[in-house]
C-alpha positions as CSV (number, residue, x, y, z in Angstrom):
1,X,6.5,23.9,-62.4
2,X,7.5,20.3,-60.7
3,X,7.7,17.3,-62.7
4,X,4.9,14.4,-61.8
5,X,7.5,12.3,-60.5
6,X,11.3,13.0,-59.1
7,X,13.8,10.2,-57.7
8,X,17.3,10.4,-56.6
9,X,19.1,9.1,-53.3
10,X,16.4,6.8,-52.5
11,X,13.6,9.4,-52.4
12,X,11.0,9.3,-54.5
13,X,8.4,12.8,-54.9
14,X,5.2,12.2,-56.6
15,X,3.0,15.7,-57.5
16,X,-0.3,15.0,-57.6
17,X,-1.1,18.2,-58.6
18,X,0.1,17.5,-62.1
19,X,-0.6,13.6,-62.6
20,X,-2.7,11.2,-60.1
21,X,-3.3,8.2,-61.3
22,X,-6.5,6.6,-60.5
23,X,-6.7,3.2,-62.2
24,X,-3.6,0.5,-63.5
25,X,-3.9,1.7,-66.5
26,X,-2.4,5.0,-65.8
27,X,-0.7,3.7,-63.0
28,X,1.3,1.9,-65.8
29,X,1.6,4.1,-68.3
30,X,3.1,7.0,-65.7
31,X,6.8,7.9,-65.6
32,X,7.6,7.0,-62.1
33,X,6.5,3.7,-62.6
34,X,8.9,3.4,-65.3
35,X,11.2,5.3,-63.3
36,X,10.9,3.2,-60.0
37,X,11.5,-0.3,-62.7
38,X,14.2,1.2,-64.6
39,X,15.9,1.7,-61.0
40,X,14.9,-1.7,-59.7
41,X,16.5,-3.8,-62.6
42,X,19.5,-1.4,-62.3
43,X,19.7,-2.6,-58.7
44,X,19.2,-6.3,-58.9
45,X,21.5,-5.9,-62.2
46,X,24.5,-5.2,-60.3
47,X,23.9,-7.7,-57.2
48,X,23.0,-10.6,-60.0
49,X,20.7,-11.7,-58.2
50,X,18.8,-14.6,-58.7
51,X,15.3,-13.2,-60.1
52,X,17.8,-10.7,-62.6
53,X,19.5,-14.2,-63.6
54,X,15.7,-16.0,-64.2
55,X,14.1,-12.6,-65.6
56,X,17.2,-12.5,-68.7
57,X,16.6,-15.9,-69.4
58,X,12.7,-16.4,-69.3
59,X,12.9,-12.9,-71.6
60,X,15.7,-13.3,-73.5
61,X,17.6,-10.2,-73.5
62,X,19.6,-8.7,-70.5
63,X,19.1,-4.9,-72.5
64,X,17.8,-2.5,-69.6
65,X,15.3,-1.0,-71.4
66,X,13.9,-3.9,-73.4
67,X,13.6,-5.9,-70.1
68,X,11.5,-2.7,-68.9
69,X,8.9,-2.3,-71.5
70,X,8.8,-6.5,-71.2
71,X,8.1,-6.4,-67.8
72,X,5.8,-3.5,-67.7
73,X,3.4,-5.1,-70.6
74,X,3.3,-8.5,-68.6
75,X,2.0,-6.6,-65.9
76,X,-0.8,-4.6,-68.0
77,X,-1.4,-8.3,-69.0
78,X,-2.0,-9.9,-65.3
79,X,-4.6,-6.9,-64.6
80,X,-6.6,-8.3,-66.9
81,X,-6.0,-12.1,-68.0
82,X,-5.0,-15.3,-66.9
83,X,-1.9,-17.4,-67.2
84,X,-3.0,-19.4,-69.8
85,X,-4.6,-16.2,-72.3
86,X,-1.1,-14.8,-71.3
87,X,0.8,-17.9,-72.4
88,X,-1.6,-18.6,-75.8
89,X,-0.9,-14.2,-76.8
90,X,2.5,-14.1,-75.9
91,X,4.9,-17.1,-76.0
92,X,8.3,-15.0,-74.3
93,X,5.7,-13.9,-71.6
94,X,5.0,-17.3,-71.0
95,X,7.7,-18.6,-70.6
96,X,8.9,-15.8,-67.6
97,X,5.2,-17.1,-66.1
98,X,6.2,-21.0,-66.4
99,X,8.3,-20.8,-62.9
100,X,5.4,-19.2,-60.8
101,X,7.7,-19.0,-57.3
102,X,10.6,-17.5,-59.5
103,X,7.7,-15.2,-60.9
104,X,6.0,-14.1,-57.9
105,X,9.7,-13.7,-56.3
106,X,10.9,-11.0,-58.8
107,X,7.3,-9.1,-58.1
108,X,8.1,-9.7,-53.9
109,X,11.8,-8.0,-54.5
110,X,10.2,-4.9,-56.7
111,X,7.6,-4.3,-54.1
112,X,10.0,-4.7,-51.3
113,X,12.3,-2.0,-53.7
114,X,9.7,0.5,-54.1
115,X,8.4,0.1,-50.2
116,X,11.7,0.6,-48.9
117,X,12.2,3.9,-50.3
118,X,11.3,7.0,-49.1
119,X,8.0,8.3,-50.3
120,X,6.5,12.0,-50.9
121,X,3.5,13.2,-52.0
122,X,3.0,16.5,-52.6
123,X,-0.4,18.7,-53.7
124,X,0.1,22.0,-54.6
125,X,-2.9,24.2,-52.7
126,X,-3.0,27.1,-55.1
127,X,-3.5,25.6,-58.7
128,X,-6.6,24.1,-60.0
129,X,-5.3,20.3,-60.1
130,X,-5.8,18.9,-63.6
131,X,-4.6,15.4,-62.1
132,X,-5.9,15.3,-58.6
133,X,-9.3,16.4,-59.4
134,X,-11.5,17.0,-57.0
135,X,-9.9,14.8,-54.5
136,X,-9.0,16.2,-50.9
137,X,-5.5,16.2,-49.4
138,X,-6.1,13.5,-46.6
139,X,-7.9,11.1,-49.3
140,X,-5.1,11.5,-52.0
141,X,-2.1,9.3,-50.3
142,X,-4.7,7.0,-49.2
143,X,-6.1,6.4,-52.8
144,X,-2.3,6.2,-54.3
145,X,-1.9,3.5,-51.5
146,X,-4.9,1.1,-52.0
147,X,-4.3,1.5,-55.4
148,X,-1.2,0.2,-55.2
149,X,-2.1,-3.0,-53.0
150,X,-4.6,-3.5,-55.0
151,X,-2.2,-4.0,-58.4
152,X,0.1,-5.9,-56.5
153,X,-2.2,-8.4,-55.1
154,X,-3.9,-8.6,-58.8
155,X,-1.0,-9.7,-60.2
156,X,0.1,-12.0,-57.6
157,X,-3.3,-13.5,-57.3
158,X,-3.7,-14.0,-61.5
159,X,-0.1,-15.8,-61.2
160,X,-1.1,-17.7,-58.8
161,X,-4.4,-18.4,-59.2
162,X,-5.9,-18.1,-55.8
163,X,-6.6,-15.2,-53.2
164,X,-3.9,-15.2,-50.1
165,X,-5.0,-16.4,-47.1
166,X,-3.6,-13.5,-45.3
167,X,-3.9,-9.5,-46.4
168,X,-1.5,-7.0,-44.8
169,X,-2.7,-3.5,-44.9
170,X,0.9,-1.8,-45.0
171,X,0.9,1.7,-46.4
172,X,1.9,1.6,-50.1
173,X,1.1,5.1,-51.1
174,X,3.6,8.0,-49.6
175,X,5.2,7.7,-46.3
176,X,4.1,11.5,-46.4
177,X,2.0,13.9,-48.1
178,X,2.6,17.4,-48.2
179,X,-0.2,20.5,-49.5
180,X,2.2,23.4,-51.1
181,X,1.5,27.0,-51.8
182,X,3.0,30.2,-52.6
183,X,3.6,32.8,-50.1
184,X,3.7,36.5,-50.6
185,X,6.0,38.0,-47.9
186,X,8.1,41.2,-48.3
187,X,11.5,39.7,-49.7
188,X,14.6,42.0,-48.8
189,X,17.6,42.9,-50.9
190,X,20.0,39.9,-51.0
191,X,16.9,36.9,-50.2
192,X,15.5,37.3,-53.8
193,X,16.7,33.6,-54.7
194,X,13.9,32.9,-51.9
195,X,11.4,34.0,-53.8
196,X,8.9,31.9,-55.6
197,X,9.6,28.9,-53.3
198,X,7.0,27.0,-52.3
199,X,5.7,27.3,-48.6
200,X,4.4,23.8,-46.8
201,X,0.6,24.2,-45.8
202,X,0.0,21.3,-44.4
203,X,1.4,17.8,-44.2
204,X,-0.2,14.3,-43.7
205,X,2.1,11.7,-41.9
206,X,2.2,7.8,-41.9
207,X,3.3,6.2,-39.0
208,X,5.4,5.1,-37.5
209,X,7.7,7.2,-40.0
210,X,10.7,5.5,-40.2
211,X,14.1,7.0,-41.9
212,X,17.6,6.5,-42.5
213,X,20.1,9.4,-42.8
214,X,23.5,8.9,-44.0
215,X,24.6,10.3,-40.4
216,X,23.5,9.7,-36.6
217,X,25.6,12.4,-35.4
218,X,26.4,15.8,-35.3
219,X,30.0,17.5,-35.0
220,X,31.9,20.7,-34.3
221,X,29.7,24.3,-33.5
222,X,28.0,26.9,-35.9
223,X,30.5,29.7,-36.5
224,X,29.6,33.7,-37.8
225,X,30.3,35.0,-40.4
226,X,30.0,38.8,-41.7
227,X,28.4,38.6,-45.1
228,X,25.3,37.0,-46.5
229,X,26.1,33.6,-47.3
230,X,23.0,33.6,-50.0
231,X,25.5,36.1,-52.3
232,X,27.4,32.9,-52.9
233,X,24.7,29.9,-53.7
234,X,22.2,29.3,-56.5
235,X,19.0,27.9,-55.3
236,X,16.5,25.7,-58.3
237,X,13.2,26.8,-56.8
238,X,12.1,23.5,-58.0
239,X,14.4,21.0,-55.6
240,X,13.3,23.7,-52.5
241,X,10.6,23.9,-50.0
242,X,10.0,26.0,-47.0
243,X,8.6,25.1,-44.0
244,X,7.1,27.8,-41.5
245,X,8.2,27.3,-38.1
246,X,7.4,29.1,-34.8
247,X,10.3,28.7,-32.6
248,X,9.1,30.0,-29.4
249,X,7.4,33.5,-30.2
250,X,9.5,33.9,-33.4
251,X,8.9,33.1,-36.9
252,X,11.1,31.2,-38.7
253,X,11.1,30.2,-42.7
254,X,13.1,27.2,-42.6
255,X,14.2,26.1,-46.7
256,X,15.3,22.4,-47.1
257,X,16.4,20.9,-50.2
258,X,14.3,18.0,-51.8
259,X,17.0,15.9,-50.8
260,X,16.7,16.2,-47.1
261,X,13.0,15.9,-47.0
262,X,12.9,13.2,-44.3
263,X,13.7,16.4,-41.9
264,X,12.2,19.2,-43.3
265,X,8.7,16.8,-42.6
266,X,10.6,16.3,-39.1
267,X,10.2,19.4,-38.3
268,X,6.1,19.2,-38.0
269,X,6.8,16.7,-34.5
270,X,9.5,19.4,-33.4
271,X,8.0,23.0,-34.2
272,X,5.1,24.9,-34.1
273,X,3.8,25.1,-38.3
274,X,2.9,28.6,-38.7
275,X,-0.2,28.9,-41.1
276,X,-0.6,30.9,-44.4
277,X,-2.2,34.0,-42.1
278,X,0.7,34.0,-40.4
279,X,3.1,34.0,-43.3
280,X,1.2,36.7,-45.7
281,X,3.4,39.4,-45.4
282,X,5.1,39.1,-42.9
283,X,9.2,39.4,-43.2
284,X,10.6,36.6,-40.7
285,X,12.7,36.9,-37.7
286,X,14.9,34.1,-38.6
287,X,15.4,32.4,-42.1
288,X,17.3,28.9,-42.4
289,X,18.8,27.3,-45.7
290,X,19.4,23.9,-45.5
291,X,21.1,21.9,-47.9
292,X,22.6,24.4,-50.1
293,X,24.8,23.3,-53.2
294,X,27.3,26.0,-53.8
295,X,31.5,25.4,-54.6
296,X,32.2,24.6,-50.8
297,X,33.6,21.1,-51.1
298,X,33.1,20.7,-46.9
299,X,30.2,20.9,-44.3
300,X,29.6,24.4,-44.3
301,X,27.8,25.4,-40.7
302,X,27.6,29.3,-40.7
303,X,25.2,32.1,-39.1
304,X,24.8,36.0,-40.2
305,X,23.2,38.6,-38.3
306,X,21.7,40.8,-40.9
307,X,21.4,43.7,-38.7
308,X,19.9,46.1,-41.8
309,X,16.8,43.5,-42.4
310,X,16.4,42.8,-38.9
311,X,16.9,38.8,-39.9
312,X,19.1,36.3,-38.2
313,X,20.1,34.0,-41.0
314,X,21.8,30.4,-40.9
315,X,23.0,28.9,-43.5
316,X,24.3,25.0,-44.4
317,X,25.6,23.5,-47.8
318,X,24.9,20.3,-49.3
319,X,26.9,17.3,-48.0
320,X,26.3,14.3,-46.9
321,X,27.8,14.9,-43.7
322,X,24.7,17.1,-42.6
323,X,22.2,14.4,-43.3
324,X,21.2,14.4,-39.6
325,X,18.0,16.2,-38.0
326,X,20.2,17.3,-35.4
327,X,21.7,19.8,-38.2
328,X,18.2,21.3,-39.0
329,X,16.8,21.4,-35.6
330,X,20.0,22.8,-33.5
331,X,20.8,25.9,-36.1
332,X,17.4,26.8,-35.8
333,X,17.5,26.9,-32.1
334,X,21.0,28.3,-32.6
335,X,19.5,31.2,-34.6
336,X,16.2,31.6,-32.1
337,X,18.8,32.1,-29.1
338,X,21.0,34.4,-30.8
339,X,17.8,36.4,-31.5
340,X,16.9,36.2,-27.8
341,X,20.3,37.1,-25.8
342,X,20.2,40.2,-28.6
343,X,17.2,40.7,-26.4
344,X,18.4,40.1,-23.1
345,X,17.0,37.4,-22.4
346,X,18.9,33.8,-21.4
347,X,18.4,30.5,-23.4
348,X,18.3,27.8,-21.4
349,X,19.8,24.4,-22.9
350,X,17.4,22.3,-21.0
351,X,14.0,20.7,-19.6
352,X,11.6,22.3,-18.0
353,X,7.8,20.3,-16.3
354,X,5.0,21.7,-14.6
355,X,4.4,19.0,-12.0
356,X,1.5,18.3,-9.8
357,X,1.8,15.9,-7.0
358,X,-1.2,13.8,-5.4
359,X,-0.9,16.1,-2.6
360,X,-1.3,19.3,-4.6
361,X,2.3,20.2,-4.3
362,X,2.8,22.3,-7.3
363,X,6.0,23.0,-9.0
364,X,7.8,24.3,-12.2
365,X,11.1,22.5,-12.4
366,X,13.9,23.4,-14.9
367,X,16.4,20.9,-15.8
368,X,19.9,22.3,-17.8
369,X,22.3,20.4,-19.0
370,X,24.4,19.6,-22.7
371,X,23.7,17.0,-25.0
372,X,23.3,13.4,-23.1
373,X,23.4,15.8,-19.5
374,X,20.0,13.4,-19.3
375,X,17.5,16.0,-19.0
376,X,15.1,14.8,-21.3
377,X,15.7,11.4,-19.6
378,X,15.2,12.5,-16.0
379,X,11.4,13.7,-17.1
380,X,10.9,10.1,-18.8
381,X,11.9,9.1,-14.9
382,X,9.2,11.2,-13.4
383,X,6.6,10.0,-16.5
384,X,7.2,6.7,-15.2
385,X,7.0,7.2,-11.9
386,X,3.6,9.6,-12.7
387,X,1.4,7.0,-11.5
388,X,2.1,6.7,-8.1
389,X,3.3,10.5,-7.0
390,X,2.1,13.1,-9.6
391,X,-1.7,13.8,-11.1
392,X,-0.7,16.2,-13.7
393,X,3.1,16.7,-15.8
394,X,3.1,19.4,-18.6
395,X,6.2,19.6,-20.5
396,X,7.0,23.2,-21.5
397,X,10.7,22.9,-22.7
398,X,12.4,19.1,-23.5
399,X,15.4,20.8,-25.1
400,X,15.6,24.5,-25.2
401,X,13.8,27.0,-23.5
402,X,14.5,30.9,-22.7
403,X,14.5,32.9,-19.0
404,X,12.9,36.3,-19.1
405,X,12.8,38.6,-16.1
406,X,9.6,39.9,-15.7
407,X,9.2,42.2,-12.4
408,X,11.9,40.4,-10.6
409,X,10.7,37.1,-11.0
410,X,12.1,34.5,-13.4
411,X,9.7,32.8,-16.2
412,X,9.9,29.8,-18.8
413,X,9.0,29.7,-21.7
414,X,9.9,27.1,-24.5
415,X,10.6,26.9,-28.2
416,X,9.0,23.1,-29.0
417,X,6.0,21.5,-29.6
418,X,8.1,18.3,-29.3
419,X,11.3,15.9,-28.1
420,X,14.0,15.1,-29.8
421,X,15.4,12.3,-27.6
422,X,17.5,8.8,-28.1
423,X,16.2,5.6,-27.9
424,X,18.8,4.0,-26.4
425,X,18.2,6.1,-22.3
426,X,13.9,5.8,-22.8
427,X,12.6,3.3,-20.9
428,X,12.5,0.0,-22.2
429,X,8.9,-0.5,-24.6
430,X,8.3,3.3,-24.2
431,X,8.9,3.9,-27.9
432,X,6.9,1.0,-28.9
433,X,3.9,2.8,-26.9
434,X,4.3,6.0,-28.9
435,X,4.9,4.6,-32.8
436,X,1.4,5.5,-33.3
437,X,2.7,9.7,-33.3
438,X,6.7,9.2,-33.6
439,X,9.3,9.4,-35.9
440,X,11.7,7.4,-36.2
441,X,15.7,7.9,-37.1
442,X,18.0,4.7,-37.9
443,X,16.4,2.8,-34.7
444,X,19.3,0.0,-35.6
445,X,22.1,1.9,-34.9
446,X,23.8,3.7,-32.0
447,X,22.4,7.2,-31.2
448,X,18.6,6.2,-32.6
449,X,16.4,8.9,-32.2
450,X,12.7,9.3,-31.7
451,X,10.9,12.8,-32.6
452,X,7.8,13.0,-30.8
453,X,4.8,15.6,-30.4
454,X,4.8,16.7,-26.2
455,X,2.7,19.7,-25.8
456,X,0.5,22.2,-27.1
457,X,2.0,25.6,-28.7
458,X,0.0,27.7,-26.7
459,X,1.3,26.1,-23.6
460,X,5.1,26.4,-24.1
461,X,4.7,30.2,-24.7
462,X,2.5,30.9,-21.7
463,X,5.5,31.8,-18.9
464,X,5.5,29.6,-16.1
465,X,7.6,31.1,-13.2
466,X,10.5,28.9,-12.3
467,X,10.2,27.3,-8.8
468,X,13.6,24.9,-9.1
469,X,16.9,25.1,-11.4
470,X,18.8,22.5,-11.9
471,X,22.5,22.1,-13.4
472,X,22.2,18.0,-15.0
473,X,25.8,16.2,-13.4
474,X,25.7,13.1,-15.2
475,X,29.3,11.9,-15.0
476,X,29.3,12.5,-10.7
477,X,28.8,8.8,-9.4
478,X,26.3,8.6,-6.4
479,X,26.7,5.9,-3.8
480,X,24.2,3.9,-1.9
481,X,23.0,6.7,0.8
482,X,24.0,9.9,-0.9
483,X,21.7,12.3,-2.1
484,X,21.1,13.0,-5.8
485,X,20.6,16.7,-5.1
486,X,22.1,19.3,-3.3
487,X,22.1,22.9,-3.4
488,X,24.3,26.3,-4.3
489,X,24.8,28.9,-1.5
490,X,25.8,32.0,-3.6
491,X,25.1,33.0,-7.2
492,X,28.9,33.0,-7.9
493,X,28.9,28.9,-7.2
494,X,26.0,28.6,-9.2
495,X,27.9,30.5,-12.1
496,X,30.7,28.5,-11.9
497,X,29.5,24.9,-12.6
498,X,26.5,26.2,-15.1
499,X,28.8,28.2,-16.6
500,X,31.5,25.0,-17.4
501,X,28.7,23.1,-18.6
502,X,30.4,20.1,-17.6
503,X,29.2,16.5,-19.1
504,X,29.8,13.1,-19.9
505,X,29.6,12.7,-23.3
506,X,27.2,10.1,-24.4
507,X,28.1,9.9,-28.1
508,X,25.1,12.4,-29.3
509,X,28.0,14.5,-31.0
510,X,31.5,13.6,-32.1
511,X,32.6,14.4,-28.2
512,X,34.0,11.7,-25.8
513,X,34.9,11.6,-22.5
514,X,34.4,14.1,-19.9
515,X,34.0,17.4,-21.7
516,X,32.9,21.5,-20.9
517,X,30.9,23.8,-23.3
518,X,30.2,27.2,-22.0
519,X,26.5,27.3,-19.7
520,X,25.9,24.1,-21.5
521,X,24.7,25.9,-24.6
522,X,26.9,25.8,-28.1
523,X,24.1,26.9,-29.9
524,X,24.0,31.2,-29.1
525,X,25.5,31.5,-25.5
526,X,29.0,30.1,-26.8
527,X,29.4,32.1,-29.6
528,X,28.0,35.0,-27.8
529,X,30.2,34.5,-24.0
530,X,30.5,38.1,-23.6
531,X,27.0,39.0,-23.9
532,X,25.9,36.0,-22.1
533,X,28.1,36.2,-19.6
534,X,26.3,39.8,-18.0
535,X,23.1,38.1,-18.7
536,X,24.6,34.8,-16.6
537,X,24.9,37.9,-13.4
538,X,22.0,39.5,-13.6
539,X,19.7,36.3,-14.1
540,X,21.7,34.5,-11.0
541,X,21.5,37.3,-8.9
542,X,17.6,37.9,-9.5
543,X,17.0,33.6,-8.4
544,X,18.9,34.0,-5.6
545,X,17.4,37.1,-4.6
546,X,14.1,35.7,-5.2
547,X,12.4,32.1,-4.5
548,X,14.3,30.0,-7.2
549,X,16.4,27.6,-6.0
550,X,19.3,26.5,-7.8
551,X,21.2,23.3,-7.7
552,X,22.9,20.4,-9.4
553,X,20.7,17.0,-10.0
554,X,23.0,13.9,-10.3
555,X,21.8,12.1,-13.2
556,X,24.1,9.6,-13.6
557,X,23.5,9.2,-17.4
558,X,27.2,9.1,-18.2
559,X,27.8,6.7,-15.1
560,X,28.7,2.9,-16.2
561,X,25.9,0.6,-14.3
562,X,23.7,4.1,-13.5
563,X,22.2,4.8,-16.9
564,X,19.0,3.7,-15.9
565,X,18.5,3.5,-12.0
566,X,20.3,7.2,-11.9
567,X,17.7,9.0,-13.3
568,X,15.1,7.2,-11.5
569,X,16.5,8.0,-8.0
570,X,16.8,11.3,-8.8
571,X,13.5,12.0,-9.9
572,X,11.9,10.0,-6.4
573,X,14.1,12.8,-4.6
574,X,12.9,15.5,-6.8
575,X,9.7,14.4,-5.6
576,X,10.5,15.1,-2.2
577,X,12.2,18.3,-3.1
578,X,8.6,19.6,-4.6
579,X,7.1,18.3,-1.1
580,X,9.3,20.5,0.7
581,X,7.8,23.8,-1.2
């Protein structure tokens, strides 16, 4: 069973299910409290700070734990007395109390400590709760939050004296609360340290959700391997959750280590959460462990086709180098398109809209391109533009999508409910009108990233038949009077330039300069070529052959001076282009 309370690198997981507290009292007198101290005065212990300096002298001792249980009775004091009872009872108390800004300066720093860690919830769905009662999932962070507020303002208000003038509402409680259960699904020979490990059931965000992983980039490819890499790990069901995932029309069970919860909760903006039904039994297509700790001293990036189960299985080990979405998000996809050219059917690194002009022009328009190509940025140029030219824009792919052939003609469909896309190419305030729904990854540094909800599940895996193809050219410069778009004559041209996946590299990976990754896609087609490569034939063939027609869009993402008017101009001609159907 999981302990009430768990902290380490910053993140702290409260169960519910086991101990909610409901009043200071046991707010107090719970082990994450002392916990979340015990760190704080470690903290301002090594800096020296100036409240550490004040809080040794006023009590008299600079011993860790005595400076604790001090500071956790003056609190239980100033929820409810005054100053002076406090300073008539206890005469060391008092004299911490005497310098009220010094006071109410060590409280600011501890609550600034505890609100800038990250903060989970968690109640387990399928045990009778002994310390959550009879309280529902959505009400339980909210209670833990005013709860909190509420002691914090006590306190302040009973040094002080008086009310504030001013009350900020900012979420105390968890930046996220999670409902766990157990899952029953037919475990094969070699997964049985899955077992046991709990499945998410649902999960309650509060945003904007705002994180910080220890990297904003990802580097080098996924890589096969011929045995199962789960022979060589040892899993403590405790530290390990799993989140349910439909990638497109598979089922995924991703596992994520407690340590990298920021992304496993993530993945709720990105994928489709398959419910309980849904997971009852059934064996997965693909299964994804994340965060592994086994005796690999490097990143570990490594996929298995486990041809007997039927189970394409990825597999990354616990080090700090991995702490990036990107990690979690491109193996799955990695593992989804491996699944699908075993099917004979082409994954598409890429965007694809259903646009609708004014004029009733319909088309479905699919843009390709690598990492920082600026596919996901062209369609923020046409949702910019929507105003004046289109009346409806449904996003069906922002990232990765798959072409089937279904009686000769060529359909989309996509794997995402959401985008994964940088702050840096949106246009400017964009992000600031989605924080209601987003989350948010190191927005200070280079390569931010914004993970966003951007349509329905049942629309990505409807089909739409493909009207335009696109190859994204962001490092081609376009002068004043050239057109943004042109047009391939013969399926072998097309092959060519898709096929080189040529790009600028925007600094999204460890890549600089002008570089080439095979049809644009390092996760499946490039470390299946020869597969993909009689899949690139027959799929070119069957546009050209049919109504599809495939060109290059110059996006001029990668384009010094272009970043933004590039994608703009190409979008107003793509707007023409869907005129001309």
């Amino acid at each position: 069973m999981q302990r009430d309370f768990s902290m380490s690198n910053d993140k702290v997981i409260i169960n519910f299910t086991t101990k909610y507290c409901s009043n200071f009292e046991s707010l107090l007198e719970s082990e994450g409290f002392r916990r979340v101290v015990d760190a704080f005065i470690k903290k301002i212990e090594k800096k020296n700070t100036l409240s550490y300096r004040y809080l040794t002298t006023a009590l008299e001792t600079n011993d860790a734990v005595e400076l604790r249980r001090d500071l956790l009775k003056i609190f239980k004091y100033l929820t409810v007395l005054d100053l002076k009872d406090i300073k008539e009872l206890n005469n060391k108390y008092g004299n911490f109390l005497e310098d009220k800004d010094k006071a109410i300066l060590l409280i600011e720093e501890l609550y600034l400590f505890w609100r800038r860690l990250e903060r989970y919830t968690l109640i387990h769905g399928g045990k009778k709760s002994s310390g959550l009662a009879a309280m529902s999932f959505t009400e339980a962070n909210d209670g833990l939050s005013k709860l909190i507020l509420k002691f914090y303002r006590k306190i302040e208000k009973n040094i002080l004296g008086k009310e504030p003038k001013v009350f900020r509402q900012i979420p105390a409680g968890g930046n996220s609360c999670i409902m766990i259960n157990e899952v029953l699904w037919p475990v094969p020979n070699g997964y049985e340290k899955l077992e046991r490990i709990p499945f998410i059931d649902s999960i309650l965000l509060e945003t904007p959700f705002i994180t910080y992983p220890k990297r904003n980039t990802r580097t080098g490819m996924f890589s096969e391997i011929d045995e199962n890499p789960l022979k060589y790990t040892k899993l403590d069901r405790d530290h390990w959750y799993c989140y349910p995932a439909k990638v497109g029309e598979l089922l995924a069970y991703v596992y994520f280590h407690r340590d990298f919860m920021a992304h496993g909760i993530t993945m709720s903006n990105l994928f489709e959460m398959a419910r309980k039904d849904e997971c009852r039994g059934k064996k997965p297509d693909l299964i994804y462990i994340y965060g592994a700790k086994d005796s690999e001293g490097d990143a570990k990036t490594v996929f298995y086709n486990d041809e007997k189960n039927d189970i394409m299985l990825g597999y990354v080990n616990y080090t700090e180098d991995v702490d990036y979405f990107g990690y979690l998000k491109k193996m799955t996809l990695t593992l989804h398109n491996l699944k699908m050219i075993k099917n004979g059917n082409l994954p598409i690194h890429g965007a694809m809209v259903n646009i609708t002009l004014k004029n009733g022009k319909t088309a479905n328009v699919v843009i390709m391109g690598d990492s920082g190509a600026g596919k996901s940025e062209s369609l923020e140029a046409l949702r910019t533009l929507s105003e004046d030219y289109i009346s409806d824009m449904t996003i069906l792919f922002d990232d990765m999508g798959t072409f089937k052939l279904e009686d000769g003609k060529i359909k989309g469909y996509g794997t995402e409910i959401g985008a994964f896309v940088r702050l840096d190419d949106l246009d400017q305030g964009y992000a600031f009108k989605e924080i209601d729904r987003s989350i948010f990854m190191n927005p200070d540094k280079v390569n931010a990233r914004l993970v966003m909800p951007v349509a329905p599940y049942k629309e990505i895996i409807k089909g739409y038949e493909v009207d335009l193809f696109y190859y994204a050219n962001n490092y081609t410069k376009v002068e004043e009077g050239e057109p943004s778009i042109d047009y391939f004559n013969t399926p072998q041209e097309a092959i060519k330039v898709f096929r080189a996946g040529a790009r600028m590299a925007k600094g999204t990976t460890s890549e600089k300069g002008l570089v080439e990754s095979y049809f644009a896609n390092p996760f499946g087609p490039a470390q299946k070529e020869k597969e993909t490569d009689i899949l690139l034939d027959k799929y070119f063939n069957a546009m050209f052959k049919g109504k599809v027609k495939v060109g290059q869009i110059k996006t001029c993402l990668g384009v010094k001076g272009q970043e933004k008017t590039g994608p703009r101009k190409a979008a107003l001609e793509l707007f023409e282009e869907i005129k001309k159907l």
